[in-house]
C-alpha positions as CSV (number, residue, x, y, z in Angstrom):
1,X,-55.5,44.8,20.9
2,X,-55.8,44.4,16.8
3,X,-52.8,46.3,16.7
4,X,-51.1,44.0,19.2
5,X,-52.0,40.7,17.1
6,X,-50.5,42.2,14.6
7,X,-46.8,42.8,15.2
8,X,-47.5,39.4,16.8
9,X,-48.1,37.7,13.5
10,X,-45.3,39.7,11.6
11,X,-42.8,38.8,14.4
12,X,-43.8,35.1,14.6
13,X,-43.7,35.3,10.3
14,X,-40.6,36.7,10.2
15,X,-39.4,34.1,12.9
16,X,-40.5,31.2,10.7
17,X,-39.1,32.7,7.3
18,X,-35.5,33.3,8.8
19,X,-34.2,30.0,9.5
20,X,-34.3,28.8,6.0
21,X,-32.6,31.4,4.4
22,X,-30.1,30.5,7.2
23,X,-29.9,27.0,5.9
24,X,-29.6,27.4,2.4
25,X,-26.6,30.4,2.8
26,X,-25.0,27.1,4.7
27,X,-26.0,24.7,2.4
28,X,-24.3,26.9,-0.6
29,X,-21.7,27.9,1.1
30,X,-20.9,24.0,1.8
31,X,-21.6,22.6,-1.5
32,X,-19.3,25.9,-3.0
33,X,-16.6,24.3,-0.6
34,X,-17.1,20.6,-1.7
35,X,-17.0,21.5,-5.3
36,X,-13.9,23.4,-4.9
37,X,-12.2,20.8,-3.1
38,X,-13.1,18.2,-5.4
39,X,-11.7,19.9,-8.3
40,X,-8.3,20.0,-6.6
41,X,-8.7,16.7,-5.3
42,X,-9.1,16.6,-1.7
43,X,-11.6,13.9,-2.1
44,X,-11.6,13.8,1.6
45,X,-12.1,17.6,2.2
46,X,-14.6,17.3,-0.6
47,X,-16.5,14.8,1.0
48,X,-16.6,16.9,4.7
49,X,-18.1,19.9,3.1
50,X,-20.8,18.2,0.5
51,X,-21.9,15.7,3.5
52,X,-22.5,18.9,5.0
53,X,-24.8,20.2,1.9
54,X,-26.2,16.9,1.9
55,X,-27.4,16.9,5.4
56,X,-28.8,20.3,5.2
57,X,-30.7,19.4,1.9
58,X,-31.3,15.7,1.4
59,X,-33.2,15.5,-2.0
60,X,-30.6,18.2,-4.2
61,X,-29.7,16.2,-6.8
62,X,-26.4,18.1,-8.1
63,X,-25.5,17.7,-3.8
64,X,-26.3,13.9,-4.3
65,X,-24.2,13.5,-7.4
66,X,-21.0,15.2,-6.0
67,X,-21.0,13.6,-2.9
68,X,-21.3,10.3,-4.7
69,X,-18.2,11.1,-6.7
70,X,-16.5,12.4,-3.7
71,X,-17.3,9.7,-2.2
72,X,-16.3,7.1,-4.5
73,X,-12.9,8.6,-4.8
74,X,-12.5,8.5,-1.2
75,X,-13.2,5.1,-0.9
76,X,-16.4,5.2,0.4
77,X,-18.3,2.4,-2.3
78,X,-21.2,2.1,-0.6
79,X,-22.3,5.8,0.4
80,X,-21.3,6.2,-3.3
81,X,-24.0,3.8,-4.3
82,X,-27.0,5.1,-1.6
83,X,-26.0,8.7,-3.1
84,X,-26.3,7.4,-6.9
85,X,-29.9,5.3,-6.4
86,X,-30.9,8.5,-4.7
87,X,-30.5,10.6,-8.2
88,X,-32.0,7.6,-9.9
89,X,-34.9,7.2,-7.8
90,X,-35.7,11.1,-9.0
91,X,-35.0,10.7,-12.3
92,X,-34.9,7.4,-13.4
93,X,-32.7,7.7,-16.7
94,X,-30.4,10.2,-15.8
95,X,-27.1,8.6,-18.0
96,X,-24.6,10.0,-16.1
97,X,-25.7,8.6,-12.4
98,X,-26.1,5.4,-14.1
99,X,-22.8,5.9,-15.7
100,X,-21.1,6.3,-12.7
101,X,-23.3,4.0,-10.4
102,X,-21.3,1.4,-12.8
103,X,-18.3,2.5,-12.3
104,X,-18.8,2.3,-8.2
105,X,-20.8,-1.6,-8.4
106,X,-17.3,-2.8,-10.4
107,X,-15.3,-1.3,-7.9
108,X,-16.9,-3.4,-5.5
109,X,-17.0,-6.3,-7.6
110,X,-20.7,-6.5,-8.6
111,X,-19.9,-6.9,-12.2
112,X,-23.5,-8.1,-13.1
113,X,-24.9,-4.9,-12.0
114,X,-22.0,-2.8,-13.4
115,X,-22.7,-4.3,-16.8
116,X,-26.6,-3.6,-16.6
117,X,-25.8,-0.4,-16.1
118,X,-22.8,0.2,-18.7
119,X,-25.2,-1.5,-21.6
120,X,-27.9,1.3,-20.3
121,X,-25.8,4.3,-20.6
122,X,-24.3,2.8,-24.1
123,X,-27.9,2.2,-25.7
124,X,-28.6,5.4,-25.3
125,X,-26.1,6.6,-28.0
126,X,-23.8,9.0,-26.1
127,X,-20.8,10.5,-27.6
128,X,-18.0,8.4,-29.6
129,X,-15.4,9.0,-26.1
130,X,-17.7,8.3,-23.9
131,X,-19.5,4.9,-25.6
132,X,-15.9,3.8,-26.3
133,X,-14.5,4.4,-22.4
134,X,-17.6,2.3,-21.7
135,X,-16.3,-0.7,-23.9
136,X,-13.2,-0.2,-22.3
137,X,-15.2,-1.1,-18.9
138,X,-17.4,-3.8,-20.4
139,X,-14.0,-5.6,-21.8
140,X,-12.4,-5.7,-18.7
141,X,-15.3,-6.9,-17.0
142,X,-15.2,-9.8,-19.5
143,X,-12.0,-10.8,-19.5
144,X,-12.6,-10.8,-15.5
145,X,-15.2,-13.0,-16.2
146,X,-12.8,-15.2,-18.3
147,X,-11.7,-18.6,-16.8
148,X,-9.7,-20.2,-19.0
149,X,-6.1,-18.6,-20.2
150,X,-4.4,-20.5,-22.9
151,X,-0.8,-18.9,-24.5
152,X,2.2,-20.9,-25.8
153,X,5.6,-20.6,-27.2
154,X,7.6,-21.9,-30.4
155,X,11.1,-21.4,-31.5
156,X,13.3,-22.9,-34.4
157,X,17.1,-23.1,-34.8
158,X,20.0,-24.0,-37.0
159,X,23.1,-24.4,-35.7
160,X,26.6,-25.9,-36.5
161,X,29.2,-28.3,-34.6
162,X,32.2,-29.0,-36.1
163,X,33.0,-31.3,-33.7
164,X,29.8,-33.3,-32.4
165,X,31.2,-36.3,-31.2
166,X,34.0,-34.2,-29.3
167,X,36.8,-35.7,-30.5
168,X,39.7,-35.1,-27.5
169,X,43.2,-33.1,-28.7
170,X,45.7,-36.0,-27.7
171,X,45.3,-39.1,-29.6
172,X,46.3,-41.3,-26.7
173,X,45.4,-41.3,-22.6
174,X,46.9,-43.4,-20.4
175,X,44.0,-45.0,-18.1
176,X,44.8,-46.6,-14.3
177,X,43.3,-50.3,-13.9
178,X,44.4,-51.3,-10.5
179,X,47.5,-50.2,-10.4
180,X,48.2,-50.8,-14.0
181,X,48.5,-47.8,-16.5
182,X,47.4,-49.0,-20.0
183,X,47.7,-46.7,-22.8
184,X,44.7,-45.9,-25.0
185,X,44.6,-45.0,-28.9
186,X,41.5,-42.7,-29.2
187,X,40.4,-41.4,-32.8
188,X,41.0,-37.6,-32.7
189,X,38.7,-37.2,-36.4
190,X,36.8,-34.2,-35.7
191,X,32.5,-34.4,-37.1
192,X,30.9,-31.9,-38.2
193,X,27.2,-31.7,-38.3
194,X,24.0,-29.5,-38.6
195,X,21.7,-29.2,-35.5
196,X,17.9,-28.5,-35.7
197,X,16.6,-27.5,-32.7
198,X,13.0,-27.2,-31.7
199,X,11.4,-25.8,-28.6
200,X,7.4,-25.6,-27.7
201,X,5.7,-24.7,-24.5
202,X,2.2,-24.2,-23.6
203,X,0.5,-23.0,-20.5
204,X,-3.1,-23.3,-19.4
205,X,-4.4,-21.4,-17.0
206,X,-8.1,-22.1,-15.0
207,X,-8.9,-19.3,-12.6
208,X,-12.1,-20.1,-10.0
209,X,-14.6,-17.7,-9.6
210,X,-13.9,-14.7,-7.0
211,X,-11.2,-16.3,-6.2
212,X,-7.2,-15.2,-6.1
213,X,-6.6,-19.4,-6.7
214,X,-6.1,-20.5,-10.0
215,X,-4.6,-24.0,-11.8
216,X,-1.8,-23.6,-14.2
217,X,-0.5,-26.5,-16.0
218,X,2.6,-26.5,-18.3
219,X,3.8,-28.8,-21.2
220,X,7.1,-28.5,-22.6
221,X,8.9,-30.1,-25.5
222,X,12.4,-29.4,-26.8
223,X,14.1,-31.8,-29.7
224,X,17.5,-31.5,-31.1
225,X,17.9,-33.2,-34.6
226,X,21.1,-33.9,-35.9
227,X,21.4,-33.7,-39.6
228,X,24.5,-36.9,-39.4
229,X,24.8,-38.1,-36.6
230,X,21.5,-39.5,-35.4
231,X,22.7,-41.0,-32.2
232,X,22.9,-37.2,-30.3
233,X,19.0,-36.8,-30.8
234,X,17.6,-36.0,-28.1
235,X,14.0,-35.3,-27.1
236,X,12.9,-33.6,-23.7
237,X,9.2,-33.7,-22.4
238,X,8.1,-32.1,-19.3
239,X,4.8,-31.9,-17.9
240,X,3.6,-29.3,-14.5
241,X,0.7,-28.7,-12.8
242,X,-0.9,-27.2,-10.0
243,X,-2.2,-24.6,-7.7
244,X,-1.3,-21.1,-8.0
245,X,-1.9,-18.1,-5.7
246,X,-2.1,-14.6,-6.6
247,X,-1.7,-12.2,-4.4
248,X,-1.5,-8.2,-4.5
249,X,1.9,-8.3,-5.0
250,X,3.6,-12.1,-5.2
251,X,2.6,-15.0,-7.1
252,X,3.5,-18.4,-5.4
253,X,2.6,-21.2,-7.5
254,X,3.5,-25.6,-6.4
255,X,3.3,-28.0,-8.9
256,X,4.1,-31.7,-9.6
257,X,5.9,-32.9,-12.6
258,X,6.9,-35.8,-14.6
259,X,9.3,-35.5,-17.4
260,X,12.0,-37.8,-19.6
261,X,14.3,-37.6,-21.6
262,X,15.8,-39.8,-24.9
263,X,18.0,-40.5,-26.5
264,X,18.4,-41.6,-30.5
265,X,14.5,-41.9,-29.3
266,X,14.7,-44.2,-26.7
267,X,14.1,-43.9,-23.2
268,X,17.2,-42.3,-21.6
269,X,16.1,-41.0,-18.2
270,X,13.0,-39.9,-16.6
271,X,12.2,-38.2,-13.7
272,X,9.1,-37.1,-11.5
273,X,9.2,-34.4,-8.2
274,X,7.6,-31.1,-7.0
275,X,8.5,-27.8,-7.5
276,X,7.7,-24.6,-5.9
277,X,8.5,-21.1,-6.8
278,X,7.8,-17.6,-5.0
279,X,8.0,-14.6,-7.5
280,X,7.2,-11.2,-5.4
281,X,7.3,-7.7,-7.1
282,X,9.3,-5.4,-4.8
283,X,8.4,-2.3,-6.7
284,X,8.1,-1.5,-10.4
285,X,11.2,-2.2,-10.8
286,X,12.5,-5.0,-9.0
287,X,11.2,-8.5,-8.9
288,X,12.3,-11.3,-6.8
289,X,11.9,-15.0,-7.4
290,X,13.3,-17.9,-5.5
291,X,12.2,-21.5,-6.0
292,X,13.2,-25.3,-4.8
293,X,12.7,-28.3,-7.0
294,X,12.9,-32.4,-5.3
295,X,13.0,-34.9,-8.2
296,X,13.4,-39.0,-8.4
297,X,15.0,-39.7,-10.8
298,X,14.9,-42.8,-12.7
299,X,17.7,-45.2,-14.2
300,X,19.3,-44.7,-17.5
301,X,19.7,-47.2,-20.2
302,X,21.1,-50.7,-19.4
């Protein structure tokens, strides 16, 4: 009978050590897989296989830390994040799960935690590439964070008319009054002058928070100065503004606008309507814009 409980207890031993060794040839042989595909980029393959690993060993943190990446680059954000805390909760200041924790949380638009966790990884002094592709991330997270856009434009010209008052070639034109052709002396003398012209725009642009709205306003001045002849000044002011959308690939924008025109600087027209344009990248390397303007226009001079 002793000899009977033994085999018993080595049999029932050898039952309870087998299994394991089982799991972990699987385990390895999965996580070997998932490595392999993730260096030649089957993210989704990748994914499979360490999932696999993952299930079969839970708490392995190099497991945790490629199915994280794998599935980041899949798409898979938040299993990213569960897989990254996991690493963290093991080993609280493990740089490189922090670093890439970030990089998941401003994927999916956390930007407050993505910067907690860029400023970590950066205070702890890593190497030059690495602080600096860090600083790359915390400057795009601030000028995400931006609201205000201001940018502008300013050009000067010279130019020269030799005939500014554009004198006609004939110096007489016969004109019809009710039936009546009278002949007209015109003076053909030919003006020269010097033109200075003068252009300035400005945009401003206000985008809302987590939002693809934003408010654009434009201002726009243009002046041509005659150096002679003083009566062909003219001064152009324009002002725009409104909502504009953004989406992945089109920007439509409508805006009011007032503008007016003078002349030897007084009022010469003015005008005020609504504009709206449509601007939608087909590819790279094709864009297509259309727009429609309605304007009132005001009376000229008496």
């Amino acid at each position: 009978m002793a000899q009977l409980r033994f085999f018993a207890f080595v049999f029932i031993a050898l039952q309870l050590s087998f299994p394991p060794m089982v799991v972990a040839a699987e385990m390895s042989a999965s996580f070997t897989l998932g490595k392999q595909y993730f260096d030649q980029g089957r993210f989704e393959d990748a994914y499979k296989e360490l999932h696999k690993a993952f299930v079969q060993d839970p708490a392995d943190l190099e497991v945790n830390f490629y199915l994280g990446r794998a599935a980041f680059e899949s798409g898979r954000l938040e299993e990213a994040v569960m897989a990254f805390d996991r690493i963290l909760i093991a080993e609280p200041d493990l740089a490189r799960a922090k670093l890439e924790l970030a990089r998941t949380h401003l994927r999916l638009g956390s930007r407050e935690l993505a910067k907690q966790y860029f400023k970590e990884v950066q205070a702890t002094n890593p190497p030059e590439q690495v602080w600096k592709n860090i600083q790359n991330f915390l400057d795009v997270i601030a000028a995400s964070e931006q609201r205000h856009f201001v940018n502008g434009l300013f050009t000067f010209g010279v130019s020269h008319d030799d005939n500014v008052n554009v004198a006609p070639s004939e110096g007489s034109v016969n004109v019809n009054l009710s039936g009546i052709t009278i002949p007209i002396t015109i003076d053909q003398t030919a003006i020269s002058d010097q033109i200075y012209n003068t252009t300035l725009v400005a945009n401003h642009i206000y985008k809302f928070e987590d939002s693809p709205y934003a408010w654009k306003t434009t201002a726009v001045n243009y002046n041509a100065f005659y150096e002679n002849q003083n009566i062909h000044d003219i001064n152009f002011l324009s002002l725009a503004s409104g909502p504009v959308f953004q989406g992945q690939n089109y920007l439509w924008q409508v805006q009011g606008m007032v503008n007016q025109v003078d002349l030897e600087y007084d009022r010469y027209q003015g005008a005020y309507g609504l504009s709206s344009s449509l601007t939608w990248l087909v590819d790279p390397t094709i864009l297509f814009s259309i727009g429609a303007t309605a304007q009132q226009k005001n009376k000229g001079l008496d």
